[in-house]
C-alpha positions as CSV (number, residue, x, y, z in Angstrom):
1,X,-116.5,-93.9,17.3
2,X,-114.5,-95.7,20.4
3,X,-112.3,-98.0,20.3
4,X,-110.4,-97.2,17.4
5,X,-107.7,-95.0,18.0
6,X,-105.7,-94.1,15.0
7,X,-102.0,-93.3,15.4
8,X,-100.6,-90.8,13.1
9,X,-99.0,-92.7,10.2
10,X,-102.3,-95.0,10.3
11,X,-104.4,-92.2,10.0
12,X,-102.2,-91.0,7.1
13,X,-102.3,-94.4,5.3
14,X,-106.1,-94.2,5.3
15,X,-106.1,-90.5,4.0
16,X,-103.7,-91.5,1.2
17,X,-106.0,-95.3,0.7
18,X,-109.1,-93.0,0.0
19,X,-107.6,-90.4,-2.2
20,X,-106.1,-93.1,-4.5
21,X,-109.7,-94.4,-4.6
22,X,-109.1,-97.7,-7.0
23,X,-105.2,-97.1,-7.4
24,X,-104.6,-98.1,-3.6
25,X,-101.9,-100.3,-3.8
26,X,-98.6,-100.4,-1.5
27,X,-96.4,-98.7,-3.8
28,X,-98.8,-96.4,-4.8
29,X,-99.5,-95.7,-1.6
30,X,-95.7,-95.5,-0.2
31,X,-94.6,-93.2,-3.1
32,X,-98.0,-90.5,-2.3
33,X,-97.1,-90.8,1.4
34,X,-93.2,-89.8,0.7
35,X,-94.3,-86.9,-2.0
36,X,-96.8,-85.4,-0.1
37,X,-95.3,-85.6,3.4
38,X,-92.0,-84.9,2.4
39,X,-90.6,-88.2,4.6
40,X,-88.8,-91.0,3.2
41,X,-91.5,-93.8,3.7
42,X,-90.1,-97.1,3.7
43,X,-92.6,-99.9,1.9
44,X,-91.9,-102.5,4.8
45,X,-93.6,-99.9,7.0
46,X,-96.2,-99.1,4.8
47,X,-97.3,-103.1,4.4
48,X,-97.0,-103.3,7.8
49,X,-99.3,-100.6,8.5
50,X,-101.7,-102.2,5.8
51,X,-102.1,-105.1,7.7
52,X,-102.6,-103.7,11.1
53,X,-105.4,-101.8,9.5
54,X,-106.9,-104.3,8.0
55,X,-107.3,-106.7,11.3
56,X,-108.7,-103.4,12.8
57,X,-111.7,-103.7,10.4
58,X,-110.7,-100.6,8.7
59,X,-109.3,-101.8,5.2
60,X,-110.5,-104.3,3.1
61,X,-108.1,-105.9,0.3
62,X,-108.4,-107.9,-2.9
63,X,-105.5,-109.2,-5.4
64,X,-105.7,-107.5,-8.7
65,X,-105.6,-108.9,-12.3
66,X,-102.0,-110.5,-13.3
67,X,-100.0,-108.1,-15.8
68,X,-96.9,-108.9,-17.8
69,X,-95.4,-105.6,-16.9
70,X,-95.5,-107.3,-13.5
71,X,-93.9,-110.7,-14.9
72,X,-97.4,-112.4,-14.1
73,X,-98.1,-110.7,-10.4
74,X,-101.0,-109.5,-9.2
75,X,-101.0,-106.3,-6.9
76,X,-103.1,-106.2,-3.6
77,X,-105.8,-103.4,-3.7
78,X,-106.9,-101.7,-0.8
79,X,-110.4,-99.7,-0.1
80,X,-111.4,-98.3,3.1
81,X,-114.5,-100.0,5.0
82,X,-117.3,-98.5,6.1
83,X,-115.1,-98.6,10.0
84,X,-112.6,-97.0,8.2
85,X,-114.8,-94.2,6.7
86,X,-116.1,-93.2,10.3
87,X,-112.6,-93.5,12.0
88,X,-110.7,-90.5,9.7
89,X,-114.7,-88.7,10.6
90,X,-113.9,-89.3,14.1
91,X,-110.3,-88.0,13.5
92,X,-110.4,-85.4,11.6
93,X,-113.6,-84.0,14.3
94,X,-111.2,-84.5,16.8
95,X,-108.3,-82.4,15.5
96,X,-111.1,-79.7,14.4
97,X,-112.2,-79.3,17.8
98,X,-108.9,-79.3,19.7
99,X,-108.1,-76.2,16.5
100,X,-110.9,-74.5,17.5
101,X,-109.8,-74.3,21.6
102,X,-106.7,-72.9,20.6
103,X,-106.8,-69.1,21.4
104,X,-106.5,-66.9,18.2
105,X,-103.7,-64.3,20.6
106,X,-101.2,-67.5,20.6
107,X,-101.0,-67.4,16.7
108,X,-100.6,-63.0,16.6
109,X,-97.7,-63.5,18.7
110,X,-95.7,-66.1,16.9
């Protein structure tokens, strides 16, 4: 798929988005991103991130129901699109075929 290049954190963003599956919210999504990359992930970032993804085409969002726990707020859910399904394909094909040039003597050596 051309056209939609994916930087790093982007690319991690949609990763973490579709392994929340219906628990994709900012925070949720800021506090897997810090756990499992060991990086302090600031939520400003992540939103910021969010949005950029979602002109892209790649992310959808909807607000959720109201809670009290929340003092009456809703939180924004977010799902990948059907753009943002082929995009991490395209990625991750990408990164498996760049792997597989790499010679297996550099790795005996290190």
């Amino acid at each position: 798929m051309k056209g939609t290049n994916l930087g790093e954190f982007e690319e991690l963003v949609l990763l973490t988005i579709a392994a929340l599956m219906n628990e994709a919210y900012s925070v949720a999504i800021c506090d897997e991103l810090s756990e499992h990359t060991g990086r302090s992930v600031k939520l400003g970032v992540v939103h910021a991130v969010l949005n950029r993804l979602e002109e892209k085409g790649l992310v959808t969002s909807e607000l959720g129901e109201a809670t009290k726990a929340r003092g009456g707020k809703r939180k924004r859910f977010y799902e990948l699109t059907m753009q943002g399904k082929a995009a991490l394909v395209n990625a991750k094909s990408m990164r498996d075929q760049l792997w597989a040039r790499i010679p297996s003597l550099v790795w005996k050596n290190s």
